[in-house]
VEXMARDREN-425978 format. One record per residue: x, y, z of N, C-alpha, C in turn; residue in one letter. Coordinates in steps of 0.1 Angstrom, whole numbers, plus 5000, padded with zeros to 4 digits. Layout:
N
XYZXYZXYZA...
# end
This chain:
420
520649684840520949644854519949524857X520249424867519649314871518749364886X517249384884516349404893516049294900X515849294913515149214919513949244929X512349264928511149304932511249184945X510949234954510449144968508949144965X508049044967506649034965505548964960X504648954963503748864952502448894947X502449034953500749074951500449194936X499749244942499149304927500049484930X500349484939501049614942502649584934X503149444938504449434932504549374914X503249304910502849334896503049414889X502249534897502749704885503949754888X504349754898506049754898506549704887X506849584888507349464880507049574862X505849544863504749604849505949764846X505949844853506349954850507749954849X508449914857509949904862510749804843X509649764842510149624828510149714817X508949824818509249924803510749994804X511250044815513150084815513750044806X514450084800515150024793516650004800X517050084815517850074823517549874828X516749824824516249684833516649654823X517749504829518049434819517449294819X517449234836517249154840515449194851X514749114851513949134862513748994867X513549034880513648864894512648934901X511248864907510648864909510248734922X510548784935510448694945509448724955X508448604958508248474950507648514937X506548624936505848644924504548574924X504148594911502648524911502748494893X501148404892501348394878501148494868X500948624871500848734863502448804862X503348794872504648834874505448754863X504748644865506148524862506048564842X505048594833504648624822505648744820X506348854827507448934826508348934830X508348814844509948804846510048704853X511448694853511748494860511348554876X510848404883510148494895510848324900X510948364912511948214923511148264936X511348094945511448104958512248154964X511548214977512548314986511748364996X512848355009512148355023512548545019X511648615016511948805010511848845027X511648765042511748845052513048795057X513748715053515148645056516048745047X516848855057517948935049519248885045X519248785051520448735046520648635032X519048555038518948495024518848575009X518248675013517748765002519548834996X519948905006521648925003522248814994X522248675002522748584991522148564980X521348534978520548544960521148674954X521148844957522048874952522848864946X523748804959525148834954525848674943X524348634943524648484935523748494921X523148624921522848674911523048774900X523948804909524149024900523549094903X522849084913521349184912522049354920X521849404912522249554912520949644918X520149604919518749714927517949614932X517149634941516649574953515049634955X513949634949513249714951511749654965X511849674974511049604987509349644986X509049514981507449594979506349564991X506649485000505749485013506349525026X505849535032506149605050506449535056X506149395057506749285069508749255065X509049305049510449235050510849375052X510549525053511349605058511149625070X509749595083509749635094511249485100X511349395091512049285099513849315095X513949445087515349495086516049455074X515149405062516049325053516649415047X516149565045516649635038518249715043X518149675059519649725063520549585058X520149455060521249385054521749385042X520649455027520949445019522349555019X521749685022522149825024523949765034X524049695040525249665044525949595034X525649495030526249425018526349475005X525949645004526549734994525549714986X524449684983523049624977522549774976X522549804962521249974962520249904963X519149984977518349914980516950034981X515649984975514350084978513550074988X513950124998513250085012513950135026X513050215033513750225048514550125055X514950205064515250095076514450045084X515049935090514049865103513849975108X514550065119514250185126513450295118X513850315109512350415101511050315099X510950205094509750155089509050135104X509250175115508550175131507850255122X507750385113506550455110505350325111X505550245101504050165098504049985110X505149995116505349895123504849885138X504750045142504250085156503350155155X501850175152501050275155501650425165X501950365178502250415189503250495185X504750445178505950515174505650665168X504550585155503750695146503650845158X502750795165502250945170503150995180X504650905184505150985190505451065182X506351025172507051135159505951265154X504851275157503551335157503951435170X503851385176503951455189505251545188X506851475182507651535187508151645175X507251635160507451755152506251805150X505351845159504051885160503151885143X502651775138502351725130500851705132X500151765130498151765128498051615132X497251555138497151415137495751385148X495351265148494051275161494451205177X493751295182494051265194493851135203X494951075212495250905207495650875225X495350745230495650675237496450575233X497150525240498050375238497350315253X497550185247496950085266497249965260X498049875269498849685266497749625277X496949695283495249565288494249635285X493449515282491949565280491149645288X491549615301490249725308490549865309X491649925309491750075310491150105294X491950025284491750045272489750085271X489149945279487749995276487250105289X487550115299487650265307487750415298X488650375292489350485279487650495270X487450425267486450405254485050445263X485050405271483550435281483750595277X484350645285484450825290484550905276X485150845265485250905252484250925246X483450775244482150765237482950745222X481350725217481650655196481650775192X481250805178482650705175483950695176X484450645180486150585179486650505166X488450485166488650455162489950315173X489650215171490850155182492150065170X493050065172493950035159494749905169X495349805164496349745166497549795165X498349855173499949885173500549825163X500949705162501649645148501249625136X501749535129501349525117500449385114X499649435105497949345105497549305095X498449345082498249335068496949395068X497049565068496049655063494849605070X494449515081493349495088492849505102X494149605108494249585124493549755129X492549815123491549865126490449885127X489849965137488549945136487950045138X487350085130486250225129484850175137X485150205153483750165158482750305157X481250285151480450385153479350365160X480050245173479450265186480250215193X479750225210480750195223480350045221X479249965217479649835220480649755209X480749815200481749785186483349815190X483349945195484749955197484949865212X484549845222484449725236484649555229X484149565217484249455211485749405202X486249535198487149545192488449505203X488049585214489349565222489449415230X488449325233488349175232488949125223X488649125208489449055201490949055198X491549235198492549245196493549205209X493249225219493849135234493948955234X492948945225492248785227493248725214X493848785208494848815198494348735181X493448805177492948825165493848905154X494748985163495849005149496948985155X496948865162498548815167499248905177X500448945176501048955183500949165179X500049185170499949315164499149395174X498249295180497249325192497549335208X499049305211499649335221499649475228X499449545218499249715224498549735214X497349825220496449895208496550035213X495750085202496050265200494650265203X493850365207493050415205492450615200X492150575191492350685186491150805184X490950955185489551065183489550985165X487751005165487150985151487751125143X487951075133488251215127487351215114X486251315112485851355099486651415087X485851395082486551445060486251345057X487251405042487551285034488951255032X488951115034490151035031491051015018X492351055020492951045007494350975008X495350934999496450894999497650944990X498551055000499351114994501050994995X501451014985502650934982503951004978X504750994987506051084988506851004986X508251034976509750984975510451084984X511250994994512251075004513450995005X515251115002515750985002516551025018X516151085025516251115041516251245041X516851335030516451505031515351585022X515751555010514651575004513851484999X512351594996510951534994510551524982X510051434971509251464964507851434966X507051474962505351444959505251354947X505151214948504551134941503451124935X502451144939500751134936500551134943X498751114946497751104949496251014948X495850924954495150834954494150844960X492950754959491850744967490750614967X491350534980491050394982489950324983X489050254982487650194985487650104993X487850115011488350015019487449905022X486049955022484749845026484649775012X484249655017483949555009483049564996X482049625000480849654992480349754985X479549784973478849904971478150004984X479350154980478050204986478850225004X480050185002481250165009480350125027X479849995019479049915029480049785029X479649705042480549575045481949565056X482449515055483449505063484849565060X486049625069486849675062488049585052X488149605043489649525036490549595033X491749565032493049555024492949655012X491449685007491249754999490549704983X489449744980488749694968488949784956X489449884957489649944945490350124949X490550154937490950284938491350404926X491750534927491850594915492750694917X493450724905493850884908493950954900X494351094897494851144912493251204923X493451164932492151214942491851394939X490551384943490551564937490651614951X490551574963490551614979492051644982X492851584972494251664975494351734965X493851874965494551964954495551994957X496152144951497952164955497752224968X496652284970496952354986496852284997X496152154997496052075006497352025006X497951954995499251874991500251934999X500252074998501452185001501452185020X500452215023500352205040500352105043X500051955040500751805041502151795040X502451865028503951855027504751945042X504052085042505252135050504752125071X503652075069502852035084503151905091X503051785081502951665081504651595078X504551535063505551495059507251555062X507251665057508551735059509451725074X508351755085508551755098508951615100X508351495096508751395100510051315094X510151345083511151355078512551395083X512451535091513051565097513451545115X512251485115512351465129513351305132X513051235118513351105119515551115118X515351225107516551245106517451315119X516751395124517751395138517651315144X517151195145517151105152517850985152X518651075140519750925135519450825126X518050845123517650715115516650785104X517750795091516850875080515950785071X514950805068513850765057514150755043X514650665039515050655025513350545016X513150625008511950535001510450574999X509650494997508650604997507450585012X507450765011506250725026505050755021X503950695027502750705020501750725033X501250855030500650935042499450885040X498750845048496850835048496550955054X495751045047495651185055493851195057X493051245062491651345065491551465068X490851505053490951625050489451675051X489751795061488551875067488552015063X487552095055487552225053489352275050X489952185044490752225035492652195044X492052145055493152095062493351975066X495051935062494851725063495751745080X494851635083495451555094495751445090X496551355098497351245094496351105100X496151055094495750865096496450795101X497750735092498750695099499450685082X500150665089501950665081502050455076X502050475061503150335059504350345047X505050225048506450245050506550215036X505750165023506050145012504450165002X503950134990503050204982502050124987X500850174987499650084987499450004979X498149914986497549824975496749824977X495649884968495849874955496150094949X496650134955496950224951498050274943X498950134942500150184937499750144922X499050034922498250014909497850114893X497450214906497250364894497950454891X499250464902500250544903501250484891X501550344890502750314883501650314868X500450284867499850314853500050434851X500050514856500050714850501550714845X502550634861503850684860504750584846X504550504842505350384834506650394840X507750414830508650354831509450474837X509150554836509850674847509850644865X508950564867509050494884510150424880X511350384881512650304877513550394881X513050544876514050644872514150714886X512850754890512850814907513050694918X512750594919513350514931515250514923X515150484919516850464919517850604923X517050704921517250844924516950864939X516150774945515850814955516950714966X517050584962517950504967519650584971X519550674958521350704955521550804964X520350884965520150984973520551124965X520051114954520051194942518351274940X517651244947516151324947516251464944X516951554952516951714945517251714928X518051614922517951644912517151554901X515951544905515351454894514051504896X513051484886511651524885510451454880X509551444883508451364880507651424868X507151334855506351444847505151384844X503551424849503051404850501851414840X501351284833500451334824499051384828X498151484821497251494826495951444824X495951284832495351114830494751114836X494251004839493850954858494050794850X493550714864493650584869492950534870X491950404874491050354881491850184881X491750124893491849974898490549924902X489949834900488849734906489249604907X489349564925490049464929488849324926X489649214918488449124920488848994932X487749024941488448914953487548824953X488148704961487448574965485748574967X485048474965484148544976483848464988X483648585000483748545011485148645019X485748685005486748785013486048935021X486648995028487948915038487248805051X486348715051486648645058486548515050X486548405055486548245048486348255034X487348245023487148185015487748055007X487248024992487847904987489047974978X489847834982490847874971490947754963X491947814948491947684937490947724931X490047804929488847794919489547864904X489047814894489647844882489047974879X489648064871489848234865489548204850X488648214843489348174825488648334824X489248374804488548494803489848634801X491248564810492248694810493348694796X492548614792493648574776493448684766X492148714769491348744757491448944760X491948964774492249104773493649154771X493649224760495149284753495449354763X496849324768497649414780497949544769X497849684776498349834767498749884779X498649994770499650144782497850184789X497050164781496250174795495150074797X495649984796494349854805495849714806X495449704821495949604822495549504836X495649384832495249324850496449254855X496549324864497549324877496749184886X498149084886497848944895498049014909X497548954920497448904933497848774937X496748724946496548634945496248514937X497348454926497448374915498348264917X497748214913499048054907498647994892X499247944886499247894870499547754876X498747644870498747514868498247444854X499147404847499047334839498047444825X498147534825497847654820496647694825X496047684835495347784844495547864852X494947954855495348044863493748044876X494747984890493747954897494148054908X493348114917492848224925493548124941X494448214944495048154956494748264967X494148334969494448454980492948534979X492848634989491348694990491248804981X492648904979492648944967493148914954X492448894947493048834936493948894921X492948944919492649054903492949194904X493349274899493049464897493349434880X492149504877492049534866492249714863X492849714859493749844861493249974845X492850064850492950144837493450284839X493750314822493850494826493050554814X492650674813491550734804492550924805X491750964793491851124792490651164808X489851134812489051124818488551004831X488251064841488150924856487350834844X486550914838484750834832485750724826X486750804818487050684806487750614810X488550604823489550484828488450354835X487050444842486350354850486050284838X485350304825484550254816485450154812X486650174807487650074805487949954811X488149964822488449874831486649794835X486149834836484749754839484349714826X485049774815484849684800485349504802X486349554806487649464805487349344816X486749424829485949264841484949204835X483549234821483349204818483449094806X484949074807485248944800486248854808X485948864819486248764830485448674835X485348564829484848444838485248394852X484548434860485148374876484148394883X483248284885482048234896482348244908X483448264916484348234926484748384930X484448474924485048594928484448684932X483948814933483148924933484249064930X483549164928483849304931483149424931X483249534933482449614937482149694923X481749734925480549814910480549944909X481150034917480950194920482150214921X483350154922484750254925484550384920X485350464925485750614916484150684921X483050624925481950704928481850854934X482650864947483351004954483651084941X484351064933485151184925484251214910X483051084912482651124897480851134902X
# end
């Protein structure tokens, strides 16, 4: 069958990476892609938030599966124009992808299938918003309502940080995402990331991840998009997994489905887990990054096999089989990310590492010129591994950064630290 991946980052890479071992893949299209994509599959221009455009390339291609790897082209509905023009397609609706498009939506669906979650304000002006934050006290958490590309919160662990927070986000520092902010109770634990296939009735359990959001060793610096990560996290064992599933996920699932608008795709819970019970973070509408990173290294070419199952709406009868691996990603970003950095700086050094079933580096932020591969974006690199052992996937993969030349980049040095 003729695939076509919406995407260009390192999350739609291992897609690409995993989805290519199928032997159901005949064809892979990769839109726009990067220069790590384009080495496995023909990758084209394409407006991927324009549904119609995306429909026509289709239908002027053959393309028989549709698989949506970022949140901006399903909160803007491409996946209902595919899904109308008869397109098997991997990804919610506009109306379900509100999960990661509205903060605010999030916790009504919280509210209306009584779902564990922290206790939350919404406010569209700043001064009640900081009225709210005065009487609460730190820590807080104050979020942007829309979508921010993974950067429209803020963990303040004081009242002048979160007061500061609500300035910028009014003052519109994440656009039009900062039009209503959430404010949300701090919630203790630890943080994990469970990943569910739903194709509106039934659930499966995908994995389990565990992200490194601050910049720095030592989970110091500022927050990002995410610098690394592993799985499966050991904070979701099955008993945690199991009261997520029938507390959290399931309820909403079903809440969404009486509501006329069922969840087809995968939902990826951010949960905090306290003395053995997860509360919910927030809800988004397709795989992390860099978490999906480790998920499609464990899963290979069997991820092909459950989205297309999950698309048909064949989930009850299919199954996941799981080795017993782990993962580790270490993102190499710009430096200066996430704020100011240079782009164009040259990468040499990735020739010389043999892609296998377990080490591979996953592009980002890339472009190839004239046979370089230059650093276009703040994330750039995941150097990806998997081991009998966390030890032996971290060791692997920080073997393998070790023969990367790039003066121009940085990354963190302790991923996987929590679990090992």
């Amino acid at each position: 069958m003729n695939i076509l991946i919406l995407g260009s980052g390192g999350r739609e890479h291992s897609l690409a990476w995993a989805i290519k071992q199928n032997p159901k893949c005949d064809l892979l299209i990769c839109a726009p892609g990067n220069a790590g994509m384009a080495e496995i599959a023909d990758c084209c221009a394409l407006d991927i938030n324009d549904g119609e455009a995306v429909a026509a390339f289709c239908a002027e291609n053959a393309v028989d599966f549709v698989v949506v790897g970022p949140e901006a082209p399903l909160a803007a509905g491409v996946a209902d124009v595919l899904l109308g023009m008869g397109v098997l397609t991997f990804g919610p609706s506009q109306a379900a992808a509100e999960l990661e498009a509205s903060k605010a939506f999030t916790k009504e669906i919280c509210d209306a299938c009584d779902a564990p979650t922290a206790a939350y304000a919404r406010f569209t002006a700043p001064e009640p918003a900081k009225d709210y934050i005065r009487a609460q006290g730190a820590p807080i958490v104050v979020k942007a309502d829309g979508l921010a590309a993974g950067k429209g919160v803020i963990v303040a662990m004081s009242e002048a940080e979160a007061l500061a927070a609500i300035d910028d986000m009014f003052d519109g520092a994440f656009g039009d995402a900062g039009a209503e902010v959430v404010i949300e109770e701090f919630m203790e634990g630890e943080e994990a990331s469970f990943f569910i296939l739903t194709d509106g009735t039934s659930v499966l359990p995908m994995g389990t991840a565990q992200d490194h959001k601050r910049a720095y060793d030592g989970d110091e610096g500022p927050n990002t998009g995410g610098m690394g990560a592993y799985s499966p996290a050991p904070a979701l064992n099955d008993v945690v997994m199991q009261k997520a599933l029938d507390e959290i996920v399931q309820p909403t699932v079903d809440e969404l489905a009486k509501r006329g608008t069922p969840y087809q795709g995968v939902l990826y819970a951010g949960l905090m887990i306290k003395d053995g019970q997860p509360r919910l973070v927030e809800y988004n509408v397709r795989f992390g990054d860099p978490e999906c990173q480790v998920l499609m290294m464990r899963l290979g070419a069997q991820a092909l096999d459950v989205m297309l199952a999950c698309a048909k709406g064949e989930l009850d009868q299919t199954q996941l089989n799981w080795a017993d691996d782990h993962a580790l990603t270490v993102v190499l970003a710009a430096r200066g990310y996430p704020g100011a950095y240079e782009k164009g700086t040259n990468i040499k050094g990735l020739k010389g590492i043999a892609g296998t079933t377990d080490l591979q580096v996953f592009h980002a932020g890339t472009a190839s010129d004239d046979g370089k591969t230059l650093a276009t974006g703040g994330r750039v690199l995941n150097v990806t591994a998997r081991g009998a052992t966390l030890q032996e996937a971290r060791d692997r993969a920080y073997g393998a950064i070790e023969q990367i030349d790039w003066p121009g980049g940085f990354h963190r040095k302790d991923i996987g630290w929590r679990a090992l």
